[in-house]
C-alpha positions as CSV (number, residue, x, y, z in Angstrom):
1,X,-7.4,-32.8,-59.1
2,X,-4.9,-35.5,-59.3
3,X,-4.2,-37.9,-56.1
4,X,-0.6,-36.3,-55.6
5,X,-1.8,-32.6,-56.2
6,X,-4.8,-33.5,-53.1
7,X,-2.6,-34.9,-51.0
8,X,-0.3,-32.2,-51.5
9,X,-3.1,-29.5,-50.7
10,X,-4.2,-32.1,-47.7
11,X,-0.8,-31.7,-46.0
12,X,-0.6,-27.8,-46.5
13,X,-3.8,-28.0,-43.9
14,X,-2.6,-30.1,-41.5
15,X,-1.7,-28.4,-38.5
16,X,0.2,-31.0,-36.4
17,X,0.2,-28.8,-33.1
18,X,-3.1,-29.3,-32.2
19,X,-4.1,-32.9,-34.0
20,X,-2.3,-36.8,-33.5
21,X,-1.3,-36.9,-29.9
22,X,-1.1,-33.3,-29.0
23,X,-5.5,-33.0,-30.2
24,X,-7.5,-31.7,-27.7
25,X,-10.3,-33.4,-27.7
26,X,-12.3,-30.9,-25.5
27,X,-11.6,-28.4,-28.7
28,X,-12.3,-31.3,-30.9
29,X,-15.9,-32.0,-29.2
30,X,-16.7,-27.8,-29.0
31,X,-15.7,-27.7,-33.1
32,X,-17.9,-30.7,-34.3
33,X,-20.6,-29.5,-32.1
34,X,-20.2,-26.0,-34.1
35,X,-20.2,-27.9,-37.4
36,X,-23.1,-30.1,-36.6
37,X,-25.0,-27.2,-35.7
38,X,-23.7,-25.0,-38.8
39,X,-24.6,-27.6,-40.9
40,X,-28.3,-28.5,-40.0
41,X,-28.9,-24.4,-40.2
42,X,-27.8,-24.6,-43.9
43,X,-29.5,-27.9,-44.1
44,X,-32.9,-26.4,-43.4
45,X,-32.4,-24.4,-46.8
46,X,-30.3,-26.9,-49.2
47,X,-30.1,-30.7,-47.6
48,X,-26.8,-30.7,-50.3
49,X,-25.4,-27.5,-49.0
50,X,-25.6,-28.8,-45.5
51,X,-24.2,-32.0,-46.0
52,X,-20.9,-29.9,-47.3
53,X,-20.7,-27.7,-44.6
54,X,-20.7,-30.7,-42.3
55,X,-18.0,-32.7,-44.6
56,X,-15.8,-29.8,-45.2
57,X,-15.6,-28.8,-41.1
58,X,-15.2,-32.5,-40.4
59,X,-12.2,-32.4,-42.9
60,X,-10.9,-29.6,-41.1
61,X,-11.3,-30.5,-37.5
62,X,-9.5,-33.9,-38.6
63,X,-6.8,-31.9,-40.5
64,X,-6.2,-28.8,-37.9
65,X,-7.7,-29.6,-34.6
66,X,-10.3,-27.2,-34.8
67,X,-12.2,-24.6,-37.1
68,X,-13.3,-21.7,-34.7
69,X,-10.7,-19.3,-34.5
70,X,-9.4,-18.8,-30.9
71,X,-10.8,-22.3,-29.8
72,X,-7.9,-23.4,-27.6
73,X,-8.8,-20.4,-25.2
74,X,-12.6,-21.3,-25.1
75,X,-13.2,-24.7,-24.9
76,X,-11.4,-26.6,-22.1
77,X,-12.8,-24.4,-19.9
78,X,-16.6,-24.7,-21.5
79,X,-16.2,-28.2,-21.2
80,X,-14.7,-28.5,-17.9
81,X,-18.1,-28.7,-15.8
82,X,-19.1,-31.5,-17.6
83,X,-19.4,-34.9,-16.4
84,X,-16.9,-36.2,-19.0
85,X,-13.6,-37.2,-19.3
86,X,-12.1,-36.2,-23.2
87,X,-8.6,-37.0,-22.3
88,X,-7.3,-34.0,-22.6
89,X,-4.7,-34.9,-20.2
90,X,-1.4,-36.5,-21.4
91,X,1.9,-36.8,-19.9
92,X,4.0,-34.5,-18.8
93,X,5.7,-33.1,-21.7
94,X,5.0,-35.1,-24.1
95,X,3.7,-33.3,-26.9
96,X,4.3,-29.4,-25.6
97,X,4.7,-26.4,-27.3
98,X,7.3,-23.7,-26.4
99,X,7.5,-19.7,-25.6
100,X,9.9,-20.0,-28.9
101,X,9.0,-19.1,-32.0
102,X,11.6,-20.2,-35.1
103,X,14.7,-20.0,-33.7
104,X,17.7,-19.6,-35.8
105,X,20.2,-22.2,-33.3
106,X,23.7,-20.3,-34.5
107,X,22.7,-16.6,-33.8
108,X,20.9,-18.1,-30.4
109,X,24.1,-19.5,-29.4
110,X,26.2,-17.0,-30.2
111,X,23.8,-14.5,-28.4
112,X,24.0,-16.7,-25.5
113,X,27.5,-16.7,-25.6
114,X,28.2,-13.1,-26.1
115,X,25.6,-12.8,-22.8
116,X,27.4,-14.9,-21.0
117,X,25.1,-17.3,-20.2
118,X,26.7,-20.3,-22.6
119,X,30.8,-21.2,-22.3
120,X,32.6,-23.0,-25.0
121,X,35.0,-24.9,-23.5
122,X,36.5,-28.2,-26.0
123,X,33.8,-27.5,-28.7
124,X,31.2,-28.1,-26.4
125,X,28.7,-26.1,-24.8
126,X,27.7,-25.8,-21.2
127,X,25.7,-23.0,-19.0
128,X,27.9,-20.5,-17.1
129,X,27.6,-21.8,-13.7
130,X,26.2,-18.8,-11.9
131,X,23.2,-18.6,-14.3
132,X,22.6,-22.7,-13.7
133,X,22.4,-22.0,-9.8
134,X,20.4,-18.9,-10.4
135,X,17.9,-20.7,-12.9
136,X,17.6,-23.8,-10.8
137,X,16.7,-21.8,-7.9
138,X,14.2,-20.2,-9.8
139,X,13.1,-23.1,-11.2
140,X,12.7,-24.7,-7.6
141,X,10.2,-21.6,-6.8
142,X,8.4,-21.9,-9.6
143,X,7.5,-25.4,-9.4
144,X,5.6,-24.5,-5.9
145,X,3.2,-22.4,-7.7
146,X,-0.3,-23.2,-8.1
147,X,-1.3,-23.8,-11.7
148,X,-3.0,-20.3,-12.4
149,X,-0.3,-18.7,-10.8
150,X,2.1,-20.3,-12.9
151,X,-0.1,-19.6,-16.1
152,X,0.2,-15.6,-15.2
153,X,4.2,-16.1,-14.9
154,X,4.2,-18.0,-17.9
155,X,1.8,-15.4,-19.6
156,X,4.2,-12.6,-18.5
157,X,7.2,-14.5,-20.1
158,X,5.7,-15.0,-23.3
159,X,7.3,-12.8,-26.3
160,X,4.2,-10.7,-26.7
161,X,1.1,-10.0,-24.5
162,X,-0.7,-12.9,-23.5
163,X,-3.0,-14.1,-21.1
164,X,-2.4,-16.8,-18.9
165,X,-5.1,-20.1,-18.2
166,X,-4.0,-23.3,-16.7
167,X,-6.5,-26.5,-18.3
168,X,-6.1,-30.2,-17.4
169,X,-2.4,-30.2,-16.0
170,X,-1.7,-27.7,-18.6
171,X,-0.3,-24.2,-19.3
172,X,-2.4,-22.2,-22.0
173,X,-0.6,-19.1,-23.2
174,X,-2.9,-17.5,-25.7
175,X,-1.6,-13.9,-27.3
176,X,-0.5,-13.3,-31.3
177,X,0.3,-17.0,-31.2
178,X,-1.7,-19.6,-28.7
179,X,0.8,-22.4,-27.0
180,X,-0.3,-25.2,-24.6
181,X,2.4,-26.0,-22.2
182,X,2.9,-29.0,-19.9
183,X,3.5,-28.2,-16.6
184,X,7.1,-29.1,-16.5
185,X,7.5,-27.1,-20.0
186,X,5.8,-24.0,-18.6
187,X,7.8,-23.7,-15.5
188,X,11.3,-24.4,-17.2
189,X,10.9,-21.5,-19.5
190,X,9.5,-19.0,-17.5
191,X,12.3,-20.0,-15.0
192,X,14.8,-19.1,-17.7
193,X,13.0,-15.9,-19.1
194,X,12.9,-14.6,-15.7
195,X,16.7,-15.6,-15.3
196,X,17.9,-14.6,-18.1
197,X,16.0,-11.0,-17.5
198,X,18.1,-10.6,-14.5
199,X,20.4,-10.9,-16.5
200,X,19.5,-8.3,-19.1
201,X,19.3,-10.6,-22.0
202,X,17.6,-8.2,-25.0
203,X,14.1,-9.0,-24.3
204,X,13.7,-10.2,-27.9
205,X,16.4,-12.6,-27.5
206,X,15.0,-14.3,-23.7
207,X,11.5,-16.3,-24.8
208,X,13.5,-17.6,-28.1
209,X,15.9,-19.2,-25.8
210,X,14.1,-20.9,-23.3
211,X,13.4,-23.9,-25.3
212,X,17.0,-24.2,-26.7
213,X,18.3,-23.9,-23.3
214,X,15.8,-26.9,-22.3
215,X,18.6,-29.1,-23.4
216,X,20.8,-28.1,-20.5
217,X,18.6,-29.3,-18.1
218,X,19.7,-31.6,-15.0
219,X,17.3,-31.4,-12.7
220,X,13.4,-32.2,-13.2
221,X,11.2,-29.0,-13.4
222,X,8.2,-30.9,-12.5
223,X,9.7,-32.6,-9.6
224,X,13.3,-31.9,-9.1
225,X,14.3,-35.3,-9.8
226,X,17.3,-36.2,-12.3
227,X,16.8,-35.7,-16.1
228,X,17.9,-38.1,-18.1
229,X,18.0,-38.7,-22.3
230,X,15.7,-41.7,-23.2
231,X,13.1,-42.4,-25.6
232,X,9.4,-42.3,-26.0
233,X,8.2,-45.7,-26.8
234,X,5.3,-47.4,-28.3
235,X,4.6,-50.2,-25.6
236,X,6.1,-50.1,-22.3
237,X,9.3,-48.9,-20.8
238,X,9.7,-45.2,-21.8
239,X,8.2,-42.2,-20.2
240,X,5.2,-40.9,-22.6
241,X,4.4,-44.3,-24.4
242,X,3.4,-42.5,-27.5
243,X,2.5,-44.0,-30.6
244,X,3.1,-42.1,-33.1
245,X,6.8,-41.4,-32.7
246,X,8.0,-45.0,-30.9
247,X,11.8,-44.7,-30.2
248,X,11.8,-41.1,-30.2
249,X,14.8,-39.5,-28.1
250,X,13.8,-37.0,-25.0
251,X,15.1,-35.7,-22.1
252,X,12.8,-36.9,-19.3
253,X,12.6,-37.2,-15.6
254,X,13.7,-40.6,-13.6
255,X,11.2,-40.6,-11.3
256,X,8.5,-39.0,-12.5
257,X,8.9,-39.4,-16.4
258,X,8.1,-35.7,-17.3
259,X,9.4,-35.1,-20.5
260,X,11.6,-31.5,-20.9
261,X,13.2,-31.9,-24.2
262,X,11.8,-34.0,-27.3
263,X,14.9,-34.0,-29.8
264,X,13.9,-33.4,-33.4
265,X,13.1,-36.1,-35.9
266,X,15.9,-37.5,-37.7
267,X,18.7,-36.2,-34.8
């Protein structure tokens, strides 16, 4: 296979959710454990065998995070107990998933629109003020909640059924599609799900929103203090002080630098 064909096949593998800054290490630990221990079993029959198994899940576990199906839902907790710290914990937002799945951003806002809950006004878009008050008060209960209670809600929110777990300063929402969360992520969206299902928002339509809606935000989830846009920044200066995307734009908290919107690449 030619350089350019392998790297090509290299990057169909990567799974960027769960490696770079948003790996968990206690999955990454759990996995190469697994591999180790895969790989002497084989070993005992065909040393060459065994050193493949271990190359090929090392490749993998640096490529997708892990190789055990279902890891994210086992391992932080297995490795909780133990007298180590992986770093699983990073800052608040930085690096979170979302409820929302592919969103198509037109139909979304036209939904929203036709619901009520976006107004055009000048070409631009803002939330209908009755469903900011309404979501910022829920948002203000939410942000009480203990972190497994806050997991359930989240669970509950989520587009399909899932089950709740709260890791590390984190949300896990594991169903037909796992997400971790951060804290200020999780109680954002499930604010807004829970809003916009008072408001009788198709049930399809609420969990794909959430994260779009993100961008509205004025007040901190996390803390309640003023959200601001800034960047992510390599040294310091910037909330997150992430490496790999220095100068990135976000949304993020004043006072506590919880960050509740990362902008896309290139925007």
């Amino acid at each position: 296979m030619d350089p350019t064909s392998l790297r090509r096949s290299l990057d169909r593998l990567r799974e960027p959710a769960y490696t770079g800054e948003n790996r968990c290490w206690p999955c990454t630990v759990v996995n190469l454990v697994i591999v180790a221990v895969a790989g002497l079993a084989v070993s005992r029959r065909d040393r060459t065998a065994g050193g493949a198994v271990v190359a090929a899940g090392c490749l993998l576990v640096r490529l997708r995070g892990y190789v055990v199906p279902g890891t994210p839902r086992f391992a932080p907790p297995l490795v909780e107990p133990l007298p180590v710290d992986f770093g699983h914990e990073s800052p608040d937002g930085v690096g979170s998933d979302s409820l929302a799945g592919d969103v198509d951003p037109e139909a979304m806002t036209a939904a929203l629109v036709e619901a009520g809950t976006l107004e055009a006004n000048d070409d631009r878009l803002r939330l209908e003020p009755s469903f900011r008050t309404a979501w910022e008060d829920r948002t203000a209960t939410l942000r009480e909640l203990s972190g497994e209670r806050l997991a359930s809600r989240a669970a509950a929110a989520a587009p399909g059924p899932a089950e709740g777990a709260f890791h590390d300063g984190r949300v896990l929402v594991a169903g037909d599609r796992d997400v971790w969360l951060s804290r200020a992520v999780a109680v954002a969206e499930t604010a807004a799900v829970e809003t916009l299902a008072d408001r009788e928002l198709p049930a399809g339509l609420r969990a794909a929103a959430a994260g779009p809606l993100r961008t509205f935000l004025r007040d901190c989830p996390a803390c309640g203090g003023d959200v601001v846009e800034t960047t992510l920044r390599n040294c310091c200066g910037g909330p997150g002080s992430v490496h790999g995307h220095p100068e990135r734009s976000v949304l993020a908290c004043e006072g506590c630098d919880a960050v509740v919107f990362e902008f896309p690449r290139g925007e």
